[in-house]
MILO-920230 format. One record per residue (C-alpha): residue number from 1; x, y, z. Coordinates in steps of 0.25 Angstrom, whole numbers. Layout:
[rec NUM [X Y Z]]
...
REM end
This chain:
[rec 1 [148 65 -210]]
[rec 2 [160 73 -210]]
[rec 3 [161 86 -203]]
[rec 4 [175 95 -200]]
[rec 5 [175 95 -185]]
[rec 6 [181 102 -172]]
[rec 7 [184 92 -162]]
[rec 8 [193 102 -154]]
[rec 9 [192 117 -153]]
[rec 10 [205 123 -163]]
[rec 11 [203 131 -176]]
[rec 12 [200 126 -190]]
[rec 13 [211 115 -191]]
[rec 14 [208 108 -180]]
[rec 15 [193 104 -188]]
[rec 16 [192 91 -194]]
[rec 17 [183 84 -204]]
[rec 18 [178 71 -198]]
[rec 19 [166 63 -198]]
[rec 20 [152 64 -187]]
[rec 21 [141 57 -187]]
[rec 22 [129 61 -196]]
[rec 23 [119 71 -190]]
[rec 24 [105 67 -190]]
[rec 25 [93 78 -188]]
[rec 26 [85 80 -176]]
[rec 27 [71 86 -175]]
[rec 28 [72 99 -181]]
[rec 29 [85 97 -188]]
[rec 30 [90 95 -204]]
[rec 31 [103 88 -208]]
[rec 32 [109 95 -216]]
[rec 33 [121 90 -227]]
[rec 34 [130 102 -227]]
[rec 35 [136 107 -239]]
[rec 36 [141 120 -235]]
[rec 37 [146 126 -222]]
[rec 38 [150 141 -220]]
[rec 39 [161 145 -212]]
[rec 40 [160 157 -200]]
[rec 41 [167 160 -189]]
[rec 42 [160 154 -179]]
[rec 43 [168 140 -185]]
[rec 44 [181 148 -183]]
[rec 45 [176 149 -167]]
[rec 46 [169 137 -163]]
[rec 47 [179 127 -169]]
[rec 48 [188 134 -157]]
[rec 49 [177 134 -146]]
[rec 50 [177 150 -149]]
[rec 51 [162 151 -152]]
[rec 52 [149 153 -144]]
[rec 53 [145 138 -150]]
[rec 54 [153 126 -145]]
[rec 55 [149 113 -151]]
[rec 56 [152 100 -145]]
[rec 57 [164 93 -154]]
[rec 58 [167 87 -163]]
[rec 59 [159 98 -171]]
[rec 60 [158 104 -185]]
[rec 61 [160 119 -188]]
[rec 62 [150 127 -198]]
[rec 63 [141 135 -194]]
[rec 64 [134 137 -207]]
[rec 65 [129 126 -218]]
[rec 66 [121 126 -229]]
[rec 67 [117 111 -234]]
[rec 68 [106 99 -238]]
[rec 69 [97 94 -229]]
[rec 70 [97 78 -227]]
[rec 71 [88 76 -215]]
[rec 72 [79 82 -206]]
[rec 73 [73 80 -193]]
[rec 74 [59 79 -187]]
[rec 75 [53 91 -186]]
[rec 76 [58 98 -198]]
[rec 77 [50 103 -209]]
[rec 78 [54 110 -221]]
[rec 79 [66 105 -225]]
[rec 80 [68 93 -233]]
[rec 81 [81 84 -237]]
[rec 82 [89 91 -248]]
[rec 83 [84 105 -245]]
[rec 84 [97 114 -244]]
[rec 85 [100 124 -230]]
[rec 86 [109 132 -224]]
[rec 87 [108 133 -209]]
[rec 88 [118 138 -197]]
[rec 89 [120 127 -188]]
[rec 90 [132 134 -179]]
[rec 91 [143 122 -181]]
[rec 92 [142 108 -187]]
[rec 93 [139 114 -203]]
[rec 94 [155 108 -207]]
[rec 95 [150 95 -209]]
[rec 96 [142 87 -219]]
[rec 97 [129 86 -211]]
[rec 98 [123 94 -200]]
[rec 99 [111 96 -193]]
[rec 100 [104 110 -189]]
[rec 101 [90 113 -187]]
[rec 102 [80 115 -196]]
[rec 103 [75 126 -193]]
[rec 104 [87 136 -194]]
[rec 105 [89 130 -208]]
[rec 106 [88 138 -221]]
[rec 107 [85 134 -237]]
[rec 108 [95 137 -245]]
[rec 109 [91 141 -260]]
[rec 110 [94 131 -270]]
[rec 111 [102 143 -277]]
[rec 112 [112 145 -266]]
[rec 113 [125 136 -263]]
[rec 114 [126 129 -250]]
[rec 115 [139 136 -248]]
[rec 116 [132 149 -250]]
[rec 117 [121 144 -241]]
[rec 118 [130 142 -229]]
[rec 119 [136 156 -230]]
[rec 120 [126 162 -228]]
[rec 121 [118 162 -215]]
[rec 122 [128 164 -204]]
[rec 123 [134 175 -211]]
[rec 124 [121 181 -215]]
[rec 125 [112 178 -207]]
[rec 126 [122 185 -195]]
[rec 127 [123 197 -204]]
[rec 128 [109 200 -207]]
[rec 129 [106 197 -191]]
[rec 130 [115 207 -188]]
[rec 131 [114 217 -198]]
[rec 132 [99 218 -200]]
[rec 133 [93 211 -184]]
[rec 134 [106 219 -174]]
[rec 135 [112 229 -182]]
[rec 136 [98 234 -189]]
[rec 137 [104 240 -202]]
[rec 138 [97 248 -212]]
[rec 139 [99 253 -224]]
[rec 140 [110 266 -226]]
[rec 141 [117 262 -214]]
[rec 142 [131 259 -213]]
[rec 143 [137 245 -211]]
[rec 144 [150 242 -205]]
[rec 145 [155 228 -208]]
[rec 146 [166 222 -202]]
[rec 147 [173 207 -207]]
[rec 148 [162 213 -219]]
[rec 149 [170 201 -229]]
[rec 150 [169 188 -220]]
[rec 151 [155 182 -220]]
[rec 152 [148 189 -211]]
[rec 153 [154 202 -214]]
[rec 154 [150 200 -230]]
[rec 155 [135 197 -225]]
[rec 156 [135 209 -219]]
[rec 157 [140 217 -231]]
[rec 158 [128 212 -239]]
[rec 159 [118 212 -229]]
[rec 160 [121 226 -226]]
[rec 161 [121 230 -240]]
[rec 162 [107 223 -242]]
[rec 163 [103 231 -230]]
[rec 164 [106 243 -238]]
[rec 165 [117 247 -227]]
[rec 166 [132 254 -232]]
[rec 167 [140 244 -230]]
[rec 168 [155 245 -223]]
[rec 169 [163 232 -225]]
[rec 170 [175 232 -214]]
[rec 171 [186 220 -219]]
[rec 172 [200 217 -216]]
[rec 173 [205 215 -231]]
[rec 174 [205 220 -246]]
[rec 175 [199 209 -250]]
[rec 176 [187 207 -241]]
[rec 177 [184 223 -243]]
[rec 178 [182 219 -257]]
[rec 179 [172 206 -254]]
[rec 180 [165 216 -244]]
[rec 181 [163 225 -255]]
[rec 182 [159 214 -265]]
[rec 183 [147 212 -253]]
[rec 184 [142 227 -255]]
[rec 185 [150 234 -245]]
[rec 186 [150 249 -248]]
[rec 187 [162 251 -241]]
[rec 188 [176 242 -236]]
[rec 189 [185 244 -225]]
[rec 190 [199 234 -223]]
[rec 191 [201 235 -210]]
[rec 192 [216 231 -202]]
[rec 193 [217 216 -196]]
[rec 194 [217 218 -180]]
[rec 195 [221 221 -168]]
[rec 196 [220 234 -168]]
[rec 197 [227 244 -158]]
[rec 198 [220 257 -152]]
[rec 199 [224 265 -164]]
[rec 200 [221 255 -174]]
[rec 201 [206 252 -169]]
[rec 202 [204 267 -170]]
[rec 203 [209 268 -184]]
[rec 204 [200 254 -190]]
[rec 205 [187 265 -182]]
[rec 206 [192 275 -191]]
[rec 207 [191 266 -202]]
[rec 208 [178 261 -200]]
[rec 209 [172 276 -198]]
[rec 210 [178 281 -209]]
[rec 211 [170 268 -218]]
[rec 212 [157 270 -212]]
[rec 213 [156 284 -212]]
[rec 214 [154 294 -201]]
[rec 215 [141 289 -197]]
[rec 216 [146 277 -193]]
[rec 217 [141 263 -196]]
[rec 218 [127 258 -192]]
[rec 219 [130 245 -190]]
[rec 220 [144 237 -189]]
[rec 221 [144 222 -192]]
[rec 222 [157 217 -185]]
[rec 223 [159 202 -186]]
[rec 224 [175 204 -183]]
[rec 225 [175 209 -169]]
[rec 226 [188 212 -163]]
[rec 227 [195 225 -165]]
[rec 228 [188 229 -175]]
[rec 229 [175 230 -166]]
[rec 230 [179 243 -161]]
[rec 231 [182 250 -171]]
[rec 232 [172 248 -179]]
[rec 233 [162 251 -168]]
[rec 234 [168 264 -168]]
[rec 235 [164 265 -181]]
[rec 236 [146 263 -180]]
[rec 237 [137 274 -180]]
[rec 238 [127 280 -171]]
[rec 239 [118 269 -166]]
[rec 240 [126 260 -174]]
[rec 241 [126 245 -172]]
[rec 242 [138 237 -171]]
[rec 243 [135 221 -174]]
[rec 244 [145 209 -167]]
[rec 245 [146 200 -176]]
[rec 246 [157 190 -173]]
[rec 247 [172 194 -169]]
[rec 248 [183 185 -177]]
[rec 249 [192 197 -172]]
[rec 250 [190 196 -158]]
[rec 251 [178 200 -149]]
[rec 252 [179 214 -146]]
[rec 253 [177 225 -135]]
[rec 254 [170 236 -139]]
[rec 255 [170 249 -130]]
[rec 256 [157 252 -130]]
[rec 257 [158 267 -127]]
[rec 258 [156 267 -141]]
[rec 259 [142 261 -141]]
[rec 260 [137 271 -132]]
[rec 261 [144 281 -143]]
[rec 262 [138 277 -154]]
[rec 263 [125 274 -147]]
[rec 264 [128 259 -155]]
[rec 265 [123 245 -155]]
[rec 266 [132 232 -154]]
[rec 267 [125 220 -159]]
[rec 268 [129 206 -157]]
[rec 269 [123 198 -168]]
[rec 270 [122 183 -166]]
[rec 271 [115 179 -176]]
[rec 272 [114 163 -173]]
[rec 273 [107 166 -160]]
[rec 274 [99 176 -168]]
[rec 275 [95 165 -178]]
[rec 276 [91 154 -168]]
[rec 277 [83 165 -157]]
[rec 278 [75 170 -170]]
[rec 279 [76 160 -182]]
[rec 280 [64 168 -188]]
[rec 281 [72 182 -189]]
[rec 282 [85 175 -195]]
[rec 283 [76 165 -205]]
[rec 284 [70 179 -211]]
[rec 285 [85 186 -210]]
[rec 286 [89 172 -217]]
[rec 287 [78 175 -228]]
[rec 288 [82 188 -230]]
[rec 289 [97 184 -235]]
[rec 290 [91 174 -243]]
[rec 291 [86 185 -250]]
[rec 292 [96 194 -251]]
[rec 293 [104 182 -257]]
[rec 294 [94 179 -267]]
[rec 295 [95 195 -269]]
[rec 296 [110 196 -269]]
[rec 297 [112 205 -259]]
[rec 298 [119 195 -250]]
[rec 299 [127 182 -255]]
[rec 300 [135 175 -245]]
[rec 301 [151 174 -250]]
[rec 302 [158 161 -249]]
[rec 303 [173 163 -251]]
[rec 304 [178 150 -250]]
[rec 305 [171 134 -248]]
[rec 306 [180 123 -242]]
[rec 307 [178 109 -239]]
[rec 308 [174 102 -226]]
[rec 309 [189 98 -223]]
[rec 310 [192 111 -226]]
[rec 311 [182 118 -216]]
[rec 312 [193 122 -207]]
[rec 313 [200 130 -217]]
[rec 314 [188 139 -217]]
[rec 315 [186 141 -205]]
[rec 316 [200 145 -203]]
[rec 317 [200 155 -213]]
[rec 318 [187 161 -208]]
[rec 319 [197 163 -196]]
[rec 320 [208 170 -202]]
[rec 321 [197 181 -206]]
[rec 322 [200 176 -222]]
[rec 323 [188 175 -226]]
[rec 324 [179 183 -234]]
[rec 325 [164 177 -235]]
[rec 326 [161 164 -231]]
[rec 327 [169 151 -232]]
[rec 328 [160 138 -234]]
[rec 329 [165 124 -232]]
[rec 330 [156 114 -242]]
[rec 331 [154 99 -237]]
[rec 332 [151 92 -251]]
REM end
């Protein structure tokens, strides 16, 4: 089969498509003939060693297919050949086949795409975990959501919307303010590209307070990190809860004087772990977008599809913060 591998740590150009042997189920496991792979940005950091998962090499990147089933192995019941999936295996999904077990699997509807299909558990999935398990919104409170135009961030949006939260998107340009707002966001925010200085880092707090409101905002998804960490800390309310998410801009230091301020939570939210330490818990979270999609309240946003030769171009642009949504490369 073909598969565009890392055989060395480097960035998106140093991938390559070459051919592997064909996988073959064990017990407990489908194989799967891919047909779409999502990009995130854990591709952008374990092709460069940079992730908490460090696969053996020559590996594939993808963290997130949606495809066929072909085989199974013994043990598994409820799935036959041709039934279509969408499933998160970590790495491996930038190939034409893979293997990943059985029971973290999930149908997907004969009415949706498979490049629809694979956008939508990481993103999702994370953003449900983290906004309705760690940050415990309810309805009427404020939502503060940085990166709120990649894939993550746009999930958010909708999700917090559906939650029957107000909704503050925080992006970097015009144009994903305006695909922010096409997701429900009540309210946008373009904030400056970093570093910031001292007096800079005050003035993006001002910012944020003066979008949320003097109440503050209940709950902050961040999945940027970096300097703009602070100050939007600076910007959550009483008993408030701030969610790490991811950090693309850097893994900040937050003084956390200002918890004891504010009388706030920090939250990381690792939804993976989440997933595999309660599959139950994320099956019915996964149930639940399934029919908020049916319902139109959520709809994952694929931007652009590329080939497999051109998985690398994805990826790279997922680096450079270009994206809004969700990139998918399709393995016809």
């Amino acid at each position: 089969m073909k598969a565009l591998l890392s055989h060395a740590p480097g960035g998106p150009e140093t991938l390559r498509v070459d051919d592997l042997p064909d996988p073959r189920p064990g017990p407990g496991e489908l194989l799967v003939r891919v047909r779409a792979a999502a990009i995130n940005y854990p591709d952008v950091l374990i092709i460069e060693d940079k992730y908490q998962m460090r696969p053996p090499r020559p590996f594939a990147p993808g963290g997130e297919i949606a495809g066929e089933v072909l085989a199974f192995g013994e043990g598994v019941e409820g799935w036959t050949v041709g039934d279509r999936i969408i499933a998160v295996p970590g790495f491996g999904g930038l190939a034409e086949q893979i293997v990943v077990p059985a029971k973290s699997a999930f149908r997907l509807p004969a009415n949706r795409s498979f490049s629809d299909g694979a956008a939508l558990l990481l993103t999702y999935a994370t953003s449900i975990h983290a906004l309705y398990d760690r940050g415990r919104l309810a309805a009427g409170e404020t939502l503060l959501v940085l990166g709120a135009a990649g894939g993550v961030g746009l999930a958010a949006v909708e999700l917090g919307k559906a939650r029957g939260a107000r909704v503050i998107a925080a992006v970097s340009s015009a144009d994903k303010a305006a695909a922010a707002k096409d997701a429900g966001a009540d309210a946008t925010l373009v904030y400056p590209r970093g570093p910031f200085d001292k007096g800079a880092s005050k003035a993006l707090a001002d910012r944020f307070k003066a979008a949320v409101g003097p109440a503050g905002a209940d709950v902050i998804y961040d999945p940027v990190g970096g300097d703009y960490a602070e100050p939007a800390l600076r910007a959550i309310a009483w008993a408030g809860r701030y969610l790490v998410v991811g950090f693309p801009a850097g893994i900040p230091r937050l003084p956390l004087n200002l918890t004891l301020l504010k009388s706030c939570d920090v939250c990381g939210v690792f939804w993976g772990a989440f997933a595999a330490r309660d599959p139950a818990a994320n099956a019915a979270h996964v149930a639940t977008l399934f029919r908020l999609w049916d319902e139109g309240r959520i709809a994952p946003r694929v931007s652009e599809t590329y080939p497999l030769e051109r998985g690398g171009e994805a990826i790279a642009a997922l680096a450079a913060r270009r994206v809004i949504g969700k990139l998918v490369v399709t393995i016809d």
